[in-house]
PyMOL Python script that loads the backbone (N, CA, C, O; Angstrom):
from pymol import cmd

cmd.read_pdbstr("""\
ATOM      1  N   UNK A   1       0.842  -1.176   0.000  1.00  0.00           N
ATOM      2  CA  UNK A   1       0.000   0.000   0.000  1.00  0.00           C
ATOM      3  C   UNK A   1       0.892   1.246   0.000  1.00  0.00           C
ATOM      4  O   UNK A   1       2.045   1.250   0.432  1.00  0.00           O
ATOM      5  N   UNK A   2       0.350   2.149  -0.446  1.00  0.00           N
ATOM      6  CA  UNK A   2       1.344   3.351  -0.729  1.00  0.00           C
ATOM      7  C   UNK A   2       0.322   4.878  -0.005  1.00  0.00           C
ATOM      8  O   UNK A   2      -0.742   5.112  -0.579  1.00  0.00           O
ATOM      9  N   UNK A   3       0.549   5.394   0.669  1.00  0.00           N
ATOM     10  CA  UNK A   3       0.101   6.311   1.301  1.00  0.00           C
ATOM     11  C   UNK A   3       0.110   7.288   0.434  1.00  0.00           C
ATOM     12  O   UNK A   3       0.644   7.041  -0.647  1.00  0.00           O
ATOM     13  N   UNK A   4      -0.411   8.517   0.634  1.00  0.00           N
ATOM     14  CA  UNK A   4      -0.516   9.784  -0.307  1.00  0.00           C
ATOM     15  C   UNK A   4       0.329  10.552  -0.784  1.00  0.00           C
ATOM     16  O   UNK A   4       0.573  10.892  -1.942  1.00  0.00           O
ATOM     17  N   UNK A   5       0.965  10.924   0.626  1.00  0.00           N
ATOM     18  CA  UNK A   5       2.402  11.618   0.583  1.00  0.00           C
ATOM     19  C   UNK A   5       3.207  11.255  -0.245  1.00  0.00           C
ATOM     20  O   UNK A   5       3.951  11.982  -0.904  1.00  0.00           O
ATOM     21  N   UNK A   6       3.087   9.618  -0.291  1.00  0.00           N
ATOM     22  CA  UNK A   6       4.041   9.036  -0.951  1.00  0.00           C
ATOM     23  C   UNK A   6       3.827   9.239  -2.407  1.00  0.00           C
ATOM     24  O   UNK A   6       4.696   9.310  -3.276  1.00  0.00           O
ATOM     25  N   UNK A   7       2.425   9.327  -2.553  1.00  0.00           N
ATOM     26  CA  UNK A   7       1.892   9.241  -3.930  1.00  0.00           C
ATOM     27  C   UNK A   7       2.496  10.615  -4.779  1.00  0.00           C
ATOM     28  O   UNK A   7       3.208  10.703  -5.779  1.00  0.00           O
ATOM     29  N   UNK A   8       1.849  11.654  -3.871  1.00  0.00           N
ATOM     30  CA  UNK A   8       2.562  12.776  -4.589  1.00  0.00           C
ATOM     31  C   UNK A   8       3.742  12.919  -4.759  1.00  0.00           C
ATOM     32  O   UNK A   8       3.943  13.664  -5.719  1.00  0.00           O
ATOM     33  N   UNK A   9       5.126  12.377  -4.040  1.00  0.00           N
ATOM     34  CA  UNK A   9       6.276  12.933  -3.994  1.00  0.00           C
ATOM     35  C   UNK A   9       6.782  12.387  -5.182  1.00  0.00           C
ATOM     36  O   UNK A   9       7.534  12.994  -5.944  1.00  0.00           O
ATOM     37  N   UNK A  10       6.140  10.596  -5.436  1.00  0.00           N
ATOM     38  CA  UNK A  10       6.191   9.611  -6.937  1.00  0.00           C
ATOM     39  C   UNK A  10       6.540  10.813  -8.090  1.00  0.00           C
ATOM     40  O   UNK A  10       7.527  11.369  -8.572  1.00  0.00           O
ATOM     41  N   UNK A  11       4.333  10.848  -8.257  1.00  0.00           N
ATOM     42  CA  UNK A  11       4.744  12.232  -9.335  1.00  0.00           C
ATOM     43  C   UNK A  11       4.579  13.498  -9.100  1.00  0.00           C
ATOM     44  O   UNK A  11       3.828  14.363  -9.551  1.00  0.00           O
ATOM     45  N   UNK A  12       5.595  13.457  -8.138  1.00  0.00           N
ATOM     46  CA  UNK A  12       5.442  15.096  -8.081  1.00  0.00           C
ATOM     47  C   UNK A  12       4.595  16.090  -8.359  1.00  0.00           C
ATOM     48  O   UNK A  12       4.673  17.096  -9.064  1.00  0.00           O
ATOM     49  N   UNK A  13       3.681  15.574  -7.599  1.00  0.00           N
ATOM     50  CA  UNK A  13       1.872  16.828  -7.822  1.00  0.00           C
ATOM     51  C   UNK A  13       1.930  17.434  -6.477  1.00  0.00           C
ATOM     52  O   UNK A  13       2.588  16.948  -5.557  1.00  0.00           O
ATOM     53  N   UNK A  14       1.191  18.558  -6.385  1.00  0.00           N
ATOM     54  CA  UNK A  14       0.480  18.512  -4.926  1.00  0.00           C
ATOM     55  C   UNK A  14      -0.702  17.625  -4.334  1.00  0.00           C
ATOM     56  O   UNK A  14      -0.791  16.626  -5.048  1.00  0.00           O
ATOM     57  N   UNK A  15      -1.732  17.594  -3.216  1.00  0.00           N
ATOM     58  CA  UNK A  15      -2.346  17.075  -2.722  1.00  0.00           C
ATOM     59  C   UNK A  15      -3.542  17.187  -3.816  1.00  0.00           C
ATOM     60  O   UNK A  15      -4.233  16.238  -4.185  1.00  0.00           O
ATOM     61  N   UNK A  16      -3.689  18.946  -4.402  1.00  0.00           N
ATOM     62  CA  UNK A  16      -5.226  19.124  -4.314  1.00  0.00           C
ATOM     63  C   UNK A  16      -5.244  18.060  -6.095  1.00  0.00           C
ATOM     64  O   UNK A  16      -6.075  17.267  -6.538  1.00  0.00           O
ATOM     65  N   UNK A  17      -3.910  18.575  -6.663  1.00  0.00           N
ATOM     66  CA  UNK A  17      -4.023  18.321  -8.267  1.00  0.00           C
ATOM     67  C   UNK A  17      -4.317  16.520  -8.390  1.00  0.00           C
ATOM     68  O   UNK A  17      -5.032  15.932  -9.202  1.00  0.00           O
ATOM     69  N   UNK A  18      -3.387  15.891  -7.142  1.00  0.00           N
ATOM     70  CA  UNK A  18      -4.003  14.290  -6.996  1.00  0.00           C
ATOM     71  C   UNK A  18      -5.568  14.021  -6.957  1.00  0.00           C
ATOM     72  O   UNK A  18      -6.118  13.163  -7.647  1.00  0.00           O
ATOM     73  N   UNK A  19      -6.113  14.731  -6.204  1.00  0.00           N
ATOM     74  CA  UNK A  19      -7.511  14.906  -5.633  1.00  0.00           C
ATOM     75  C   UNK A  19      -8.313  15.496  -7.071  1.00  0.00           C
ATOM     76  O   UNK A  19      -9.518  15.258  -6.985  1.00  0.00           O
ATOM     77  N   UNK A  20      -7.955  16.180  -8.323  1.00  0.00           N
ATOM     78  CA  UNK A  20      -8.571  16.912  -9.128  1.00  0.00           C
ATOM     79  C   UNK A  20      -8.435  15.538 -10.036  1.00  0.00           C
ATOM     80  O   UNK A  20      -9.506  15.494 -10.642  1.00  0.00           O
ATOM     81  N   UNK A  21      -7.481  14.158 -10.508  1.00  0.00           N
ATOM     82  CA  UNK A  21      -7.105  13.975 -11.338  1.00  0.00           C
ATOM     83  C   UNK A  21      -7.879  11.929 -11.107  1.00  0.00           C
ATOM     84  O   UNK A  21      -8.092  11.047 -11.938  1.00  0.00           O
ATOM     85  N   UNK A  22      -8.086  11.997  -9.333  1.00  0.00           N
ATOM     86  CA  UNK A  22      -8.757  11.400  -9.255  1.00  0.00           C
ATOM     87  C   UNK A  22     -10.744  11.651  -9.202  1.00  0.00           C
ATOM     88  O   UNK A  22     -11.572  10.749  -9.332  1.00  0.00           O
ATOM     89  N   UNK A  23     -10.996  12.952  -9.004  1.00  0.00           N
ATOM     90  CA  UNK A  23     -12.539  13.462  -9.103  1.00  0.00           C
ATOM     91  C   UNK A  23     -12.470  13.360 -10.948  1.00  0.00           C
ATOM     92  O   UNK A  23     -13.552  13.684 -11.438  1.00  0.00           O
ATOM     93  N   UNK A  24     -11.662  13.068 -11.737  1.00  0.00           N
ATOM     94  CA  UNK A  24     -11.944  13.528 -13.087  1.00  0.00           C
ATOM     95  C   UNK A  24     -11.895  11.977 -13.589  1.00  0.00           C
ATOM     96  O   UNK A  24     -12.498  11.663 -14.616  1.00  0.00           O
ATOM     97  N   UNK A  25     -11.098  10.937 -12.772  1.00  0.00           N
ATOM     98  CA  UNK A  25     -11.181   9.908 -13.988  1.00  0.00           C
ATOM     99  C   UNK A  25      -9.803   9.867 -14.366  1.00  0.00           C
ATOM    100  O   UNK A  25      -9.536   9.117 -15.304  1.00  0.00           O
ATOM    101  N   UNK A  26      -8.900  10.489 -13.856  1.00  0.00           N
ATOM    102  CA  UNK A  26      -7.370  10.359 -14.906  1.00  0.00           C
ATOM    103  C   UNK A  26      -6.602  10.071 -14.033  1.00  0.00           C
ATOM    104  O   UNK A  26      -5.569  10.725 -14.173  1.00  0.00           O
ATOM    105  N   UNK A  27      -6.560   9.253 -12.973  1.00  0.00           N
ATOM    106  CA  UNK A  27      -5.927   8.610 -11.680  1.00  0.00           C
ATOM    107  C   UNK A  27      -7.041   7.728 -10.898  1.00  0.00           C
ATOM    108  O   UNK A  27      -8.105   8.055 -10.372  1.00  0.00           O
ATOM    109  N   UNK A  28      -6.388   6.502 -11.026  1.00  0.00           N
ATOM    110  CA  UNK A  28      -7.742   5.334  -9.816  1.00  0.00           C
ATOM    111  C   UNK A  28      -7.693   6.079  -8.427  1.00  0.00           C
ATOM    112  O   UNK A  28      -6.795   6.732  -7.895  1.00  0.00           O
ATOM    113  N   UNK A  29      -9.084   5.727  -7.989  1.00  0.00           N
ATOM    114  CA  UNK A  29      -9.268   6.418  -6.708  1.00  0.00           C
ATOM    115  C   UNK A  29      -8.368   4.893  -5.701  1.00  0.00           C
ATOM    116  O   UNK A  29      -7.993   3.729  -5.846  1.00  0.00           O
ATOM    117  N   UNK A  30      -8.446   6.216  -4.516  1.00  0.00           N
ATOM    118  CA  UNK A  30      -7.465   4.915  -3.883  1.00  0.00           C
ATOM    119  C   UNK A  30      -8.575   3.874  -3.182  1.00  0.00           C
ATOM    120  O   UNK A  30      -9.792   3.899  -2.998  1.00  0.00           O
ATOM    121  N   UNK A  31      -7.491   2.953  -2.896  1.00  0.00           N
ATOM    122  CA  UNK A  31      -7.813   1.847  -2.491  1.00  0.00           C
ATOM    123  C   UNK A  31      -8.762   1.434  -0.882  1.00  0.00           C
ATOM    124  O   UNK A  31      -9.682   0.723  -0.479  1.00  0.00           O
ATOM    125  N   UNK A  32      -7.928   2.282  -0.483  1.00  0.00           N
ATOM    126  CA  UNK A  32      -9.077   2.255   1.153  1.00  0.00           C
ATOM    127  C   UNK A  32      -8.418   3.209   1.864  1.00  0.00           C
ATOM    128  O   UNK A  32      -7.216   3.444   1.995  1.00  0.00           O
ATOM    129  N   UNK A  33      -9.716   3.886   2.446  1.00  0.00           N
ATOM    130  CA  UNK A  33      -9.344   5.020   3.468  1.00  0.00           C
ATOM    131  C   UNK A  33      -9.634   4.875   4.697  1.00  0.00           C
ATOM    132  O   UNK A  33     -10.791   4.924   5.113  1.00  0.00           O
ATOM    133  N   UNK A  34      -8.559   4.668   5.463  1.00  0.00           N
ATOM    134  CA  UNK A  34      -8.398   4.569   6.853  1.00  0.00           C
ATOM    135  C   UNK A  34      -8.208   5.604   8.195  1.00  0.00           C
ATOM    136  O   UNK A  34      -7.210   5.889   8.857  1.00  0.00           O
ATOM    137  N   UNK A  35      -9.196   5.902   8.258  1.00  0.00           N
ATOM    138  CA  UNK A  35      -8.949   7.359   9.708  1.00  0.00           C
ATOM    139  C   UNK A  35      -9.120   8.271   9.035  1.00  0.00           C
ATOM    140  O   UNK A  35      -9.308   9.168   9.857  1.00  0.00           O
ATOM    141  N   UNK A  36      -9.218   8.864   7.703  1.00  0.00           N
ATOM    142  CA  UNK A  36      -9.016   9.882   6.922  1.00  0.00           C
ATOM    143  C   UNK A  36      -8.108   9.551   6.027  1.00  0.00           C
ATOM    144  O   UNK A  36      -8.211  10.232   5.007  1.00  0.00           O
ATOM    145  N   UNK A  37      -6.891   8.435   5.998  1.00  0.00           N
ATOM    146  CA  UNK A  37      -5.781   8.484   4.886  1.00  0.00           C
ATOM    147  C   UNK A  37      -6.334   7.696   4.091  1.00  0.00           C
ATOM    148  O   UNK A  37      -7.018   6.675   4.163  1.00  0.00           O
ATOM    149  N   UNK A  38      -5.781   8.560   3.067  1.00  0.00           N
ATOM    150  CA  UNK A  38      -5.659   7.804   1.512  1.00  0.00           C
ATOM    151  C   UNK A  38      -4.778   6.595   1.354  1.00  0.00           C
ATOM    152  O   UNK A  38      -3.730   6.777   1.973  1.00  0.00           O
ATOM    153  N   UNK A  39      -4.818   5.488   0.783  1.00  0.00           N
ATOM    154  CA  UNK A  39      -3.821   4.797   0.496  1.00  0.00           C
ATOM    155  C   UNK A  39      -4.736   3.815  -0.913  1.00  0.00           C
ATOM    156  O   UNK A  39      -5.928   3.514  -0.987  1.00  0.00           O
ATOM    157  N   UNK A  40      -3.613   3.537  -1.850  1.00  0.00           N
ATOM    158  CA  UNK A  40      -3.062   3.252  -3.328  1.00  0.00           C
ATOM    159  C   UNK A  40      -2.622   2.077  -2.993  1.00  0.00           C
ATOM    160  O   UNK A  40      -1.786   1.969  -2.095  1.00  0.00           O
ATOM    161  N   UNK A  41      -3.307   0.575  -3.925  1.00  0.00           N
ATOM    162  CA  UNK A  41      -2.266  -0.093  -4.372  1.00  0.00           C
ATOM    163  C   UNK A  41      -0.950   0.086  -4.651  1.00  0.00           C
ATOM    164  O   UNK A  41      -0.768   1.301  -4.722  1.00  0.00           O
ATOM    165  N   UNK A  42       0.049  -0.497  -4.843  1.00  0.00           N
ATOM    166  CA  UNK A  42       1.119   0.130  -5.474  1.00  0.00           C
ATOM    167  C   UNK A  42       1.166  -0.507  -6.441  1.00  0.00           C
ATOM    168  O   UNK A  42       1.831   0.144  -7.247  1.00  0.00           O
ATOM    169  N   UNK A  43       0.734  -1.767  -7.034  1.00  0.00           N
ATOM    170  CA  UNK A  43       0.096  -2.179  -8.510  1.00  0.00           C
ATOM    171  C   UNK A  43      -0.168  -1.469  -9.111  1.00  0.00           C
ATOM    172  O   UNK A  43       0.604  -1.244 -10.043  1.00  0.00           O
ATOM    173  N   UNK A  44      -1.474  -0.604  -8.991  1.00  0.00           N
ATOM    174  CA  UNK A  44      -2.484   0.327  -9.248  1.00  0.00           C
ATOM    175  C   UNK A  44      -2.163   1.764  -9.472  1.00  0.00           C
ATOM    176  O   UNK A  44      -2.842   2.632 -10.020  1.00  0.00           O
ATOM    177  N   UNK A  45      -1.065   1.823  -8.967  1.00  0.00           N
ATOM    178  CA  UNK A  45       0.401   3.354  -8.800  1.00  0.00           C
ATOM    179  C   UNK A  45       1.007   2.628 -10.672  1.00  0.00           C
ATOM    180  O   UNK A  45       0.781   2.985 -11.828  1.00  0.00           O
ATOM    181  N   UNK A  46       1.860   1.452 -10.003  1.00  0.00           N
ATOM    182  CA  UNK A  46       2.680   0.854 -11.490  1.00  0.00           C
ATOM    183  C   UNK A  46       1.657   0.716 -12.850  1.00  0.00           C
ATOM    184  O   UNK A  46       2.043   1.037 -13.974  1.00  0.00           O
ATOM    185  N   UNK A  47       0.546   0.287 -12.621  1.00  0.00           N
ATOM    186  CA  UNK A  47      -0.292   0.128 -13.756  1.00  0.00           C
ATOM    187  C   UNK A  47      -0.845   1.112 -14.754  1.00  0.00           C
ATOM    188  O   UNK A  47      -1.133   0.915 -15.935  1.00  0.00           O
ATOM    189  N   UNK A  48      -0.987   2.850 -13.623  1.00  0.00           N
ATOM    190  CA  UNK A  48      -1.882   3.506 -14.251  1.00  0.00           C
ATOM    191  C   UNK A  48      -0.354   4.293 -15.051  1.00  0.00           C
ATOM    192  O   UNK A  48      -0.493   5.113 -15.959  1.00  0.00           O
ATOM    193  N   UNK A  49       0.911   3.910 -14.573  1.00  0.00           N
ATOM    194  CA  UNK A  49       2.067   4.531 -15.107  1.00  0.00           C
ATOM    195  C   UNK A  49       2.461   3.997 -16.316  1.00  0.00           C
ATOM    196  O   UNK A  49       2.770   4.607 -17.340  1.00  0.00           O
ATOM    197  N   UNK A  50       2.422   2.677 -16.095  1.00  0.00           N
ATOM    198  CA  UNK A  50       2.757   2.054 -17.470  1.00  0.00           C
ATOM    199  C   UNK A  50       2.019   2.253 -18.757  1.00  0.00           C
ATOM    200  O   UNK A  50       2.488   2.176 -19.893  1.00  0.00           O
ATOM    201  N   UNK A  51       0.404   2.604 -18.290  1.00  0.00           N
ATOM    202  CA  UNK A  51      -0.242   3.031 -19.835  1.00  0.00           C
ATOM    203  C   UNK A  51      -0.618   4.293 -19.854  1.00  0.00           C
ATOM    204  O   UNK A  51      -1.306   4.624 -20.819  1.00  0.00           O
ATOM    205  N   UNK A  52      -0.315   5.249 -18.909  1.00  0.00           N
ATOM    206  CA  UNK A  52       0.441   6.483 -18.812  1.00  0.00           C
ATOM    207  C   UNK A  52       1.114   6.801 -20.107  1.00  0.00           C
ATOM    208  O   UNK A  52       0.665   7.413 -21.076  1.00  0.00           O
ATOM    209  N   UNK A  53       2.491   6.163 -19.885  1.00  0.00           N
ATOM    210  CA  UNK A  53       3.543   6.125 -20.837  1.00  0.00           C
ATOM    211  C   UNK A  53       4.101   4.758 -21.650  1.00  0.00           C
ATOM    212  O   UNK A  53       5.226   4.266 -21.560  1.00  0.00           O
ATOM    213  N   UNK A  54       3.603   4.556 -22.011  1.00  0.00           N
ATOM    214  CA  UNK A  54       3.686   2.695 -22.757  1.00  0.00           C
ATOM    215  C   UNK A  54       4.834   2.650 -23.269  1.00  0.00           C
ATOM    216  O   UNK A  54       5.401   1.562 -23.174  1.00  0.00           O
ATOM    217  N   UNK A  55       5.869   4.226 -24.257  1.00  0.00           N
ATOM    218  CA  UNK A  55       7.328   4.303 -24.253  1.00  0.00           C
ATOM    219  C   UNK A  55       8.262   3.436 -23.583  1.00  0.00           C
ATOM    220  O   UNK A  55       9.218   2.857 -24.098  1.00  0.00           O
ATOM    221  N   UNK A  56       7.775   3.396 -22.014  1.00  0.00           N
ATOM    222  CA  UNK A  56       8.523   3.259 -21.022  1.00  0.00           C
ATOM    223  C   UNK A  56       8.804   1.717 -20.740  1.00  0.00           C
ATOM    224  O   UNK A  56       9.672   1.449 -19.909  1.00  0.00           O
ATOM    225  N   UNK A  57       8.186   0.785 -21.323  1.00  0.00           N
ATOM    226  CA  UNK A  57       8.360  -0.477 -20.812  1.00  0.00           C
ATOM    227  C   UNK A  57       9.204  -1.534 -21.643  1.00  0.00           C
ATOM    228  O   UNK A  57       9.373  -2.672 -21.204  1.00  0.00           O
TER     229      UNK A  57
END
""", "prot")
cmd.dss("prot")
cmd.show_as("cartoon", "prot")
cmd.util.cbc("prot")
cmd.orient("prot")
C-alpha cells in the first residue's frame, strides 16, 4: 500500500491536483481510506504509469 504523501512525492503533484485527477477519472481512486488516509495499491500506482507512458516499458 502506498500512502498519499508518498503518492505525490512519486509524481510530483500537490495534494489538491491528486484529488482533481482522481474526481476527473485520470488517476484510480485509492484503495481504502483509513482514519481519513488515503492509500493506493502500489500495482495500481505501477499500472496507471505504465499506460500512462507505454514508451517506457
Amino acid at each position: 500500500m502506498i500512502k498519499k504523501p508518498e503518492l505525490q512525492k512519486l509524481l510530483n503533484i500537490s495534494r489538491s491536483t491528486l484529488g482533481r485527477w482522481v474526481k476527473a477519472g485520470h488517476f484510480p481512486p485509492p484503495a481504502h481510506v483509513i482514519n481519513g488516509r488515503y492509500m493506493w495499491h502500489f500495482q495500481d500506482y505501477k499500472n496507471w504509469l505504465a499506460n500512462k507512458n507505454p514508451k517506457s516499458r
